[in-house]
LODRENVEX-319180 format. One line per field, with one value per residue: chain; x, y, z of N, C-alpha, C, O in turn. Coordinates in steps of 0.1 Angstrom, whole numbers, padded with zeros to 4 digits, m for minus. Layout:
N
seti <- [A:...]
n.c1 <- [X:...]
n.c2 <- [Y:...]
n.c3 <- [Z:...]
ca.c1 <- [X:...]
ca.c2 <- [Y:...]
ca.c3 <- [Z:...]
c.c1 <- [X:...]
c.c2 <- [Y:...]
c.c3 <- [Z:...]
o.c1 <- [X:...]
o.c2 <- [Y:...]
o.c3 <- [Z:...]
***
This chain:
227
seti <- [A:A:A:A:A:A:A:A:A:A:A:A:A:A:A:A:A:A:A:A:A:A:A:A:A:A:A:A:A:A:A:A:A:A:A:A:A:A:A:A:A:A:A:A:A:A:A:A:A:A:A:A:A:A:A:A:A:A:A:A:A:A:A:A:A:A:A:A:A:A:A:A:A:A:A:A:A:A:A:A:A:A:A:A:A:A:A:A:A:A:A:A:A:A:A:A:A:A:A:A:A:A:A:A:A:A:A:A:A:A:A:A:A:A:A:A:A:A:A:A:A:A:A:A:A:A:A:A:A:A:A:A:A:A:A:A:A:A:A:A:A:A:A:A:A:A:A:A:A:A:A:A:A:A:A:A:A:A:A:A:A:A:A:A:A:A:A:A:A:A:A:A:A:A:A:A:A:A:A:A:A:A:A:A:A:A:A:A:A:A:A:A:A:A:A:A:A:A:A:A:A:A:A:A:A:A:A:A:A:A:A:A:A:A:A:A:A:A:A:A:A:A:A:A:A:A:A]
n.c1 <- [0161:0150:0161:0156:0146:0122:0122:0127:0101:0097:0073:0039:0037:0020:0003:m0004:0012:0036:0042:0030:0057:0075:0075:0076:0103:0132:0122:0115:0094:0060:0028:m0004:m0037:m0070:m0096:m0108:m0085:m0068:m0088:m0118:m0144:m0160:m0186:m0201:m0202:m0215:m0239:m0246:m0249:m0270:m0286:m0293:m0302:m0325:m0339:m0342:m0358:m0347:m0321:m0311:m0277:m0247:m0222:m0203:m0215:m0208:m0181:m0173:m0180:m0179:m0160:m0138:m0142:m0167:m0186:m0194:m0200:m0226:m0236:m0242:m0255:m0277:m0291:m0307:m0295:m0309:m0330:m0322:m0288:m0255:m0236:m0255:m0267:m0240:m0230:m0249:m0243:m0220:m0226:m0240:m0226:m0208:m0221:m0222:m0191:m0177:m0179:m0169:m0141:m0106:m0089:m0084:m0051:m0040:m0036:m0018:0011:0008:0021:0042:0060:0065:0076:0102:0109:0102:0089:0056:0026:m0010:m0032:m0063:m0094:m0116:m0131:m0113:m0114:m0133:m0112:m0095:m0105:m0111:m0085:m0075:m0096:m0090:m0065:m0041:m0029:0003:0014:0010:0030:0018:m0014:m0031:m0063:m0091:m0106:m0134:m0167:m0171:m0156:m0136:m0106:m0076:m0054:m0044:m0034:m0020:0000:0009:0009:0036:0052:0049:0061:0090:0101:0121:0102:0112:0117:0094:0064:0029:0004:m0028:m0066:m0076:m0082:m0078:m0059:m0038:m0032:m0032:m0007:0012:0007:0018:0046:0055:0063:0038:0015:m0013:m0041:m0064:m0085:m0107:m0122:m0125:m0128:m0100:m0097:m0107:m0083:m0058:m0061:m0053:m0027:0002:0009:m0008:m0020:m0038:m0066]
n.c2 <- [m0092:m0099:m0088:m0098:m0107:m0123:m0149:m0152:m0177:m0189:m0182:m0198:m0189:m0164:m0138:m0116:m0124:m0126:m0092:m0084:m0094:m0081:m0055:m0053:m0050:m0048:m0043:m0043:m0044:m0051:m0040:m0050:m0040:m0050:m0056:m0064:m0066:m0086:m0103:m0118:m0095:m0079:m0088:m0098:m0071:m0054:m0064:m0062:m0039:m0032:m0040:m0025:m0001:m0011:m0010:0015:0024:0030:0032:0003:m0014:m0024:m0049:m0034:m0002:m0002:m0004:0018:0035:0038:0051:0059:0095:0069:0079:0101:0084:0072:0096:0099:0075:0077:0082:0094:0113:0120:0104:0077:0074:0082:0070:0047:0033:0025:0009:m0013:m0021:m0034:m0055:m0068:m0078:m0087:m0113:m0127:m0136:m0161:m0174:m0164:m0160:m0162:m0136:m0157:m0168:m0157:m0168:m0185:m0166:m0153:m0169:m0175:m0152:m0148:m0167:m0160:m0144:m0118:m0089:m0086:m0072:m0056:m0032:m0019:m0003:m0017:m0022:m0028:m0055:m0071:m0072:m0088:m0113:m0117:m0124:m0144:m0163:m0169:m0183:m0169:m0156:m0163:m0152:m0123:m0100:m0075:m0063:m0039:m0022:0002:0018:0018:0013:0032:0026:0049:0072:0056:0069:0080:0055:0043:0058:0051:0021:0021:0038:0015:m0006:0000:m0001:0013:0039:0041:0010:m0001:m0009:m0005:m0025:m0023:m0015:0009:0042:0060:0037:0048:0077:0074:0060:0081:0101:0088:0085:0062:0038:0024:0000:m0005:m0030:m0042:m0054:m0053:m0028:m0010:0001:m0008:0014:0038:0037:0042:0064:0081:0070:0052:0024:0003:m0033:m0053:m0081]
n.c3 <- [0222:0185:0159:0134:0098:0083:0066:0029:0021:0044:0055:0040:0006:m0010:m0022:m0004:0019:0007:0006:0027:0043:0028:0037:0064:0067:0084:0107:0141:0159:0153:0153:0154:0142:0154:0144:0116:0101:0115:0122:0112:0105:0089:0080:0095:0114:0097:0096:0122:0122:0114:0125:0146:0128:0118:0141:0142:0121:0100:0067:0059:0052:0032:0025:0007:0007:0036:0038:0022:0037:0062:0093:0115:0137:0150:0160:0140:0115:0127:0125:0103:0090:0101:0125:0151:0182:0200:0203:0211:0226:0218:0232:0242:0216:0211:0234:0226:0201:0205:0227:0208:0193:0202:0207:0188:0183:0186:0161:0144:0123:0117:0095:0069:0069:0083:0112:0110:0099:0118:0142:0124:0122:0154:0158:0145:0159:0162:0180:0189:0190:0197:0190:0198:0192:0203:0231:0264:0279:0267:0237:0253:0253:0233:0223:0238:0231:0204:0209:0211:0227:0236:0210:0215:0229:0238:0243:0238:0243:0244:0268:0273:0251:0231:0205:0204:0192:0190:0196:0223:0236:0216:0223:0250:0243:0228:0245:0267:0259:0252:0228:0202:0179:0151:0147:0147:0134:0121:0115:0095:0091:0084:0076:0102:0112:0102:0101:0136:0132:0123:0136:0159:0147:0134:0107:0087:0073:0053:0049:0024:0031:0048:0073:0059:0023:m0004:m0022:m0008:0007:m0007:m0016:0003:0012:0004:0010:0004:0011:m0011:m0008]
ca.c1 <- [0150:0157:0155:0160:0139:0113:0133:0120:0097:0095:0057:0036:0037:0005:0004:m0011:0019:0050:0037:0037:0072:0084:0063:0080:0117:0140:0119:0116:0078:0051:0015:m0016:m0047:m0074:m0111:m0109:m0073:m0071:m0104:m0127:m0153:m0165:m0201:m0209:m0206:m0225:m0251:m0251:m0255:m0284:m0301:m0299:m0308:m0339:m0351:m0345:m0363:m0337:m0321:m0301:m0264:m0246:m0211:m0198:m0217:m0200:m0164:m0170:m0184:m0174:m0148:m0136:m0148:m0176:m0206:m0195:m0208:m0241:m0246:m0243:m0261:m0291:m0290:m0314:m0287:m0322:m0339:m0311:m0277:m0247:m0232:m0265:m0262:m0226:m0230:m0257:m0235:m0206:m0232:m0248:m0215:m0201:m0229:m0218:m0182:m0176:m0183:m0161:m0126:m0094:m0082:m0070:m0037:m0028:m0028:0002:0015:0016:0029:0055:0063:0066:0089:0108:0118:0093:0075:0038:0016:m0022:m0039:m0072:m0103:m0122:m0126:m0101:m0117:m0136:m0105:m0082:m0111:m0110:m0072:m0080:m0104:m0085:m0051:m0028:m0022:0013:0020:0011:0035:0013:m0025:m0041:m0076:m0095:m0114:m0149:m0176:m0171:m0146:m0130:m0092:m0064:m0038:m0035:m0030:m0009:0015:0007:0020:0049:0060:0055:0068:0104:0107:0119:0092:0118:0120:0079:0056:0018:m0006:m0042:m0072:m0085:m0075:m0079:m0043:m0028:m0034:m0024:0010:0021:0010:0036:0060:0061:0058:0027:0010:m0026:m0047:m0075:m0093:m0106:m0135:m0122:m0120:m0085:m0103:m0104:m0073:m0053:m0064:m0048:m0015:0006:0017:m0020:m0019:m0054:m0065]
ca.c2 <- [m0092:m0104:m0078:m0109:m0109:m0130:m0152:m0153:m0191:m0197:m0184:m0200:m0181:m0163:m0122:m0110:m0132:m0118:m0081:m0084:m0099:m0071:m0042:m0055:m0057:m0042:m0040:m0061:m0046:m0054:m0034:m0049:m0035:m0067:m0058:m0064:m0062:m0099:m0112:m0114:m0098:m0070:m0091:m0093:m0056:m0051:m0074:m0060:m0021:m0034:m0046:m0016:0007:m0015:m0009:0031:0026:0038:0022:m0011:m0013:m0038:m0047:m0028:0007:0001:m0002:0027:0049:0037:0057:0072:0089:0065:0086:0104:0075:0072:0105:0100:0064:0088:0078:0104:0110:0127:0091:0068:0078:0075:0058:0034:0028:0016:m0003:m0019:m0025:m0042:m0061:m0078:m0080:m0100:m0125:m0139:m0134:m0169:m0178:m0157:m0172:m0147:m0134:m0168:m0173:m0147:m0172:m0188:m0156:m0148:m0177:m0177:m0137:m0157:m0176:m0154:m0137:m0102:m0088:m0083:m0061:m0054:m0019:m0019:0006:m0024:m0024:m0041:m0065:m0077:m0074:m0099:m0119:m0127:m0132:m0156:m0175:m0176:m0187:m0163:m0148:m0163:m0144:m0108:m0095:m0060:m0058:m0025:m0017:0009:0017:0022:0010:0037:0026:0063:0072:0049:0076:0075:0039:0039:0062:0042:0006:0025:0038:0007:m0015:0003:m0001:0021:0041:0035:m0006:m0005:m0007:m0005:m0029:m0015:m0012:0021:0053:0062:0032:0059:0089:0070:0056:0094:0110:0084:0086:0047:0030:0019:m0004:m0008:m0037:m0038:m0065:m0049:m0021:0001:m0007:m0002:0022:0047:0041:0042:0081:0091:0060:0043:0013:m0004:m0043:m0062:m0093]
ca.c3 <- [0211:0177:0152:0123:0093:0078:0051:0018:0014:0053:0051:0031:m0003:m0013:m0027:0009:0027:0008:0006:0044:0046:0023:0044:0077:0068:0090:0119:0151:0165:0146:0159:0144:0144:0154:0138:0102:0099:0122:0126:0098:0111:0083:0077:0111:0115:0089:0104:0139:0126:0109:0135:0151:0116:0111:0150:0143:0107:0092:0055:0059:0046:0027:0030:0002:0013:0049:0035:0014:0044:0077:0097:0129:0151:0148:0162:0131:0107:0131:0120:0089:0087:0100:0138:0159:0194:0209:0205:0213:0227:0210:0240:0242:0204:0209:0236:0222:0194:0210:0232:0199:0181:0206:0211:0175:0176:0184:0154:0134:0123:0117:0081:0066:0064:0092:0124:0102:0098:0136:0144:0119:0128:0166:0159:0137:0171:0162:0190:0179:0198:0194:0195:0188:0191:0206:0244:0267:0280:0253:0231:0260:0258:0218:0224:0243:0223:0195:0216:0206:0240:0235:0209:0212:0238:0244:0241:0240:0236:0253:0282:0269:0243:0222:0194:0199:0185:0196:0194:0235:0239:0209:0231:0262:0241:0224:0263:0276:0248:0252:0214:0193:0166:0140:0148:0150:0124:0125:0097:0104:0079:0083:0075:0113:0120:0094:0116:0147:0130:0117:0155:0168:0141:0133:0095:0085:0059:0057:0039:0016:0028:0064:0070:0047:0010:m0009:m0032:m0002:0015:m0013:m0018:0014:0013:m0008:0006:0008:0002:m0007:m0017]
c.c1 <- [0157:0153:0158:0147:0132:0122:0123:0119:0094:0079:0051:0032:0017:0007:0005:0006:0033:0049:0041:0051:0078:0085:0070:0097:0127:0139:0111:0099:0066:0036:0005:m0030:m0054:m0087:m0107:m0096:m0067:m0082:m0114:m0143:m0163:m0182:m0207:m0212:m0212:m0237:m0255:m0256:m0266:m0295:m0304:m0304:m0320:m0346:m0352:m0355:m0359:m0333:m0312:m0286:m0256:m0228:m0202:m0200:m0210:m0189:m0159:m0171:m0178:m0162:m0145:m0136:m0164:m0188:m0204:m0206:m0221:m0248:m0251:m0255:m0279:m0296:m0299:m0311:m0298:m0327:m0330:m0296:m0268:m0239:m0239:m0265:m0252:m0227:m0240:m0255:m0229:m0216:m0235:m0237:m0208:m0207:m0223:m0203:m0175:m0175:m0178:m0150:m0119:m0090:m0079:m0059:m0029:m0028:m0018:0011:0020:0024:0044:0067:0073:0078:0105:0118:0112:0083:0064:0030:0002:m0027:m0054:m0083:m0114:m0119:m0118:m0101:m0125:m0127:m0093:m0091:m0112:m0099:m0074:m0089:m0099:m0067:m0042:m0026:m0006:0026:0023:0015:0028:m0003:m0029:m0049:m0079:m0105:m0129:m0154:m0173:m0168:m0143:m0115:m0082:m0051:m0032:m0033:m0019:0003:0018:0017:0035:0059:0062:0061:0088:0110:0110:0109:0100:0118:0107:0073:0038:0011:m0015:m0051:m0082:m0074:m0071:m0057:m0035:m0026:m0026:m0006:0015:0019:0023:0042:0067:0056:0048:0028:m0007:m0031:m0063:m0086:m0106:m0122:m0131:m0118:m0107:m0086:m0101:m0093:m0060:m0053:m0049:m0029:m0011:0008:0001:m0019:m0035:m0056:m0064]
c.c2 <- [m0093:m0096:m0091:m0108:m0118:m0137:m0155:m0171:m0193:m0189:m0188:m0187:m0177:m0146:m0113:m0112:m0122:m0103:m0076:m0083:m0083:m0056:m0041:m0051:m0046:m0032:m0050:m0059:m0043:m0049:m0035:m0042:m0051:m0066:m0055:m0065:m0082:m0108:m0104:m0110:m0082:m0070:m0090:m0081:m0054:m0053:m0068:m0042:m0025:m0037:m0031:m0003:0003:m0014:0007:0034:0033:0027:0011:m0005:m0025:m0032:m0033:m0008:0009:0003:0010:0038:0050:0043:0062:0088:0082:0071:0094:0098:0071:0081:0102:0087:0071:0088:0092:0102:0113:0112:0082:0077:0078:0065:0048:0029:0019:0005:m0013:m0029:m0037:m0055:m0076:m0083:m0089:m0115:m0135:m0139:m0147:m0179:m0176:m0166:m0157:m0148:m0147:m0165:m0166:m0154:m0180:m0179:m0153:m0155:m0181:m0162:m0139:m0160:m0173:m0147:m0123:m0103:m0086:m0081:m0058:m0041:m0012:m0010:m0004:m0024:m0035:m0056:m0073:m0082:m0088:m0110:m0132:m0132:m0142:m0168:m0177:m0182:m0180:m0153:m0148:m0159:m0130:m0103:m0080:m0061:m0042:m0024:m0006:0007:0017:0014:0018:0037:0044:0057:0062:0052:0075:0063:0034:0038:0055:0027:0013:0026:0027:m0002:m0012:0002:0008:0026:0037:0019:m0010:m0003:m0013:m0013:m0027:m0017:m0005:0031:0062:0052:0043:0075:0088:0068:0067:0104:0106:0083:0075:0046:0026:0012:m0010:m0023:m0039:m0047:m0064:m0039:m0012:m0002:m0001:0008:0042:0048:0044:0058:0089:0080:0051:0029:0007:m0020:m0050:m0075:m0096]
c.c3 <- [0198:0165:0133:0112:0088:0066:0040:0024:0032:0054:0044:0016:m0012:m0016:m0014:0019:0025:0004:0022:0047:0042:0035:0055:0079:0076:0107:0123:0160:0157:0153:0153:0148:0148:0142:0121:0096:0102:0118:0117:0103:0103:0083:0088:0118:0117:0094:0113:0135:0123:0117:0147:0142:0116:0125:0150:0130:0097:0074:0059:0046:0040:0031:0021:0005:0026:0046:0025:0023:0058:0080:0112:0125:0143:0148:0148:0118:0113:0126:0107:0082:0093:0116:0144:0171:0201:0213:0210:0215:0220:0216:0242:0231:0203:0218:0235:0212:0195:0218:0221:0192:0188:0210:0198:0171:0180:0170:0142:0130:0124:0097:0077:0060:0077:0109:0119:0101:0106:0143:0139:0126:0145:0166:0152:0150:0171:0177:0182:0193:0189:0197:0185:0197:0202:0227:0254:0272:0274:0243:0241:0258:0245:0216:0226:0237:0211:0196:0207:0217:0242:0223:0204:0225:0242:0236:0246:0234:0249:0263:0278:0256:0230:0208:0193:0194:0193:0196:0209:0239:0229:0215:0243:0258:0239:0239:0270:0270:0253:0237:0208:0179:0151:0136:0144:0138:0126:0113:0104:0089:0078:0079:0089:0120:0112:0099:0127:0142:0131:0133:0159:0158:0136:0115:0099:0074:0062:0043:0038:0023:0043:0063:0061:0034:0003:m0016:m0023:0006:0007:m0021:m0002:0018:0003:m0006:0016:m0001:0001:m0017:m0029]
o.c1 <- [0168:0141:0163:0136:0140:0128:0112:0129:0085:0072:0056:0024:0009:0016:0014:0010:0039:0058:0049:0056:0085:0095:0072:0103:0128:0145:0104:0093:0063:0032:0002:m0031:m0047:m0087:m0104:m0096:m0064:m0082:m0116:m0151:m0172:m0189:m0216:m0221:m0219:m0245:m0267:m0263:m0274:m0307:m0315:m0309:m0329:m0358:m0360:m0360:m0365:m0341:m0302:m0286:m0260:m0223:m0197:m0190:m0204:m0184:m0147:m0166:m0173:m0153:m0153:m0133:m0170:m0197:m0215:m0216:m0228:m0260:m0263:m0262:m0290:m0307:m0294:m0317:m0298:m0328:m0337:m0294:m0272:m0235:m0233:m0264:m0253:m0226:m0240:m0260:m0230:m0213:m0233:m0238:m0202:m0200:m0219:m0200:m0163:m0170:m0180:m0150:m0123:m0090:m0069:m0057:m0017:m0023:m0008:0022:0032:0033:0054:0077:0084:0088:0115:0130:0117:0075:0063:0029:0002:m0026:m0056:m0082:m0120:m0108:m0117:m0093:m0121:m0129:m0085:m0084:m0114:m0099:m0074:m0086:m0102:m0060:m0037:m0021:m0001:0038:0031:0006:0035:m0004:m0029:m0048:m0074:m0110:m0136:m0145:m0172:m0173:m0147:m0112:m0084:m0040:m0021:m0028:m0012:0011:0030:0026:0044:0068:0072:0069:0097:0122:0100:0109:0095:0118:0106:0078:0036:0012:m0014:m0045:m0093:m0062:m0063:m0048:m0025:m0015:m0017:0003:0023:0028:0034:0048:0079:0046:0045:0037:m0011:m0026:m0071:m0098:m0112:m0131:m0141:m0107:m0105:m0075:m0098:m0092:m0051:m0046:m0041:m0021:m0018:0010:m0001:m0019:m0042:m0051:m0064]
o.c2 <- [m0089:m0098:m0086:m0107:m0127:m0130:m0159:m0177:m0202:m0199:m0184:m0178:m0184:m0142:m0105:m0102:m0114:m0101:m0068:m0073:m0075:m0050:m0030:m0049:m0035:m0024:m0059:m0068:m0032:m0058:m0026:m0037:m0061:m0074:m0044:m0066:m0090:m0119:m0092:m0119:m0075:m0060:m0083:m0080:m0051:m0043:m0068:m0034:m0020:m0036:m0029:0006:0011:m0017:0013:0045:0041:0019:0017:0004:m0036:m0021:m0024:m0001:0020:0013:0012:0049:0059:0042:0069:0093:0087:0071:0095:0103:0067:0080:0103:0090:0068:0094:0102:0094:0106:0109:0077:0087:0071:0055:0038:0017:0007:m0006:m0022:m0040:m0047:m0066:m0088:m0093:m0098:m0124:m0147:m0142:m0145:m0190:m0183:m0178:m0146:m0157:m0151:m0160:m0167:m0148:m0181:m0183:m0150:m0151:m0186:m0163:m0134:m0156:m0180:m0146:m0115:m0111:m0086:m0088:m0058:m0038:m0007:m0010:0003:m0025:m0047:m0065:m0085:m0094:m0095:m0120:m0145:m0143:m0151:m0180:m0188:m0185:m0184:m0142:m0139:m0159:m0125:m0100:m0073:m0060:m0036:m0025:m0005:m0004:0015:0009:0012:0045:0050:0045:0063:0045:0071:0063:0024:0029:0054:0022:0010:0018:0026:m0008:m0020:0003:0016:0018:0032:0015:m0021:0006:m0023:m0008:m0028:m0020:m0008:0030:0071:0057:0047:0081:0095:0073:0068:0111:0112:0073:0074:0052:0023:0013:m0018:m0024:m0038:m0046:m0073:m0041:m0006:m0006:0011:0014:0053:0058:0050:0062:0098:0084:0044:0022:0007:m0022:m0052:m0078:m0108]
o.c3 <- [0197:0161:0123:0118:0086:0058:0043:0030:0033:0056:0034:0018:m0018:m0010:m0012:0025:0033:m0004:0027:0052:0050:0038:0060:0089:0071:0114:0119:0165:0155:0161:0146:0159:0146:0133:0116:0083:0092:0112:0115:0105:0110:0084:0091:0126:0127:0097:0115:0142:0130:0115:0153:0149:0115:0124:0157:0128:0089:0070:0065:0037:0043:0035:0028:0006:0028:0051:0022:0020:0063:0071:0118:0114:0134:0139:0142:0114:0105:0123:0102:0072:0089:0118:0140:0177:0212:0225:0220:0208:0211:0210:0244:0233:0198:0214:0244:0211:0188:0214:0223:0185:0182:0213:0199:0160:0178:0170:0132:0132:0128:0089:0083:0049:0080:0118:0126:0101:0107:0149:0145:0133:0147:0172:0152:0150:0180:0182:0170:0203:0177:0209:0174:0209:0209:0232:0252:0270:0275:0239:0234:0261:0245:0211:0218:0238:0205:0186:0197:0214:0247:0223:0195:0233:0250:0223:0257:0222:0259:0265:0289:0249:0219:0200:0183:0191:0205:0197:0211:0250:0231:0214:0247:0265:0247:0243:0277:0277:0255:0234:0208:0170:0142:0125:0139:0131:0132:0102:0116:0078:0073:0079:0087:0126:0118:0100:0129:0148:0140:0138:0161:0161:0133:0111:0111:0066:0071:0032:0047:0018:0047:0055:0055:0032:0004:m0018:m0028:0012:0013:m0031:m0001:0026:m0004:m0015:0028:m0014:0011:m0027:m0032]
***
């Protein structure tokens, strides 16, 4: 495996691009987070909680309210968004969720600029590994549709609907990866990948541009990059 770094100019140059580069350097496994981090998929969220706020008659959210509130554990933010678990489950909520959220996720694209990114990362000789909150077959399934099965040598998502914590599957990739936590580094865009990184003991860097705005992640981390 090729612990080689990113050369200055061989990505295309952009603030987001060489932030990354810098963020990465001196390590060969790269662990992205996918939802919001990857795949631009903040509005459609937004979109899909709404549809199920306006069948509880609850208040509607806009993007900026969600990136200021959303968090793990999720059923947390149902509470909070005013969700009644008596009337609706929190497990029927969710997968109600994931159900509607995936009907339109065709439709979505990824971050621009970051399937150039992975590709270049690829070919750079970096592993790159995925560990996302998103269930697993769902999550093999967006790989898949946006052809980059070739190059994220370790998918992890979990077993369930829920979007719970990703701390045991983190330890699950790390174990089966064989990489070193020193070599690995985690980009995520919650304060939840920042938790997981410091369980396992790996670098992090989170970015602004994801469900969480830089406003709050930059309370609890320093090295937050955003558009």
């Amino acid at each position: 495996m090729s612990n080689s770094k990113v050369e200055a100019g061989s990505i295309k140059k952009n603030p987001l691009i060489e932030e990354l580069h810098e963020a990465i350097r001196g390590k060969s496994h790269i662990v992205w987070d996918w939802n919001g981090t990857l795949l631009n998929d903040v509005d459609h969220a937004v979109l899909t909680v709404n549809t199920l706020l306006k069948e509880h008659s609850l208040p509607l959210v806009n993007s900026k309210e969600y990136r200021e509130h959303f968090g793990f554990p999720v059923k947390n933010y149902y509470e909070m968004l005013g969700f009644d678990f008596s009337r609706e489950s929190f497990e029927s909520l969710c997968s109600r969720f994931v159900d509607r959220f995936m009907c339109g996720i065709h439709d979505l694209s990824l971050i621009p600029e970051m399937k150039s990114v992975l590709m270049t990362l690829h070919q750079e000789g970096f592993t790159q590994s995925i560990l996302s909150a998103t269930d697993q077959e769902n999550l093999d399934s967006l790989i898949s549709h946006f052809k980059l099965d070739s190059v994220f040598q370790f998918v992890f998502g979990v077993d369930n609907k829920l979007a719970g914590s990703k701390l045991e599957r983190g330890r699950d990739l790390i174990r089966t990866s064989q990489i070193s936590t020193s070599s690995t580094i985690i980009i995520g865009d919650t304060i939840h990948d920042l938790e997981v990184a410091r369980e396992l003991g790996v670098d992090v860097v989170l970015v602004g541009h994801g469900h969480q705005c830089p406003k709050r992640l930059r309370k609890h981390h320093d090295k937050v990059i955003a558009l």
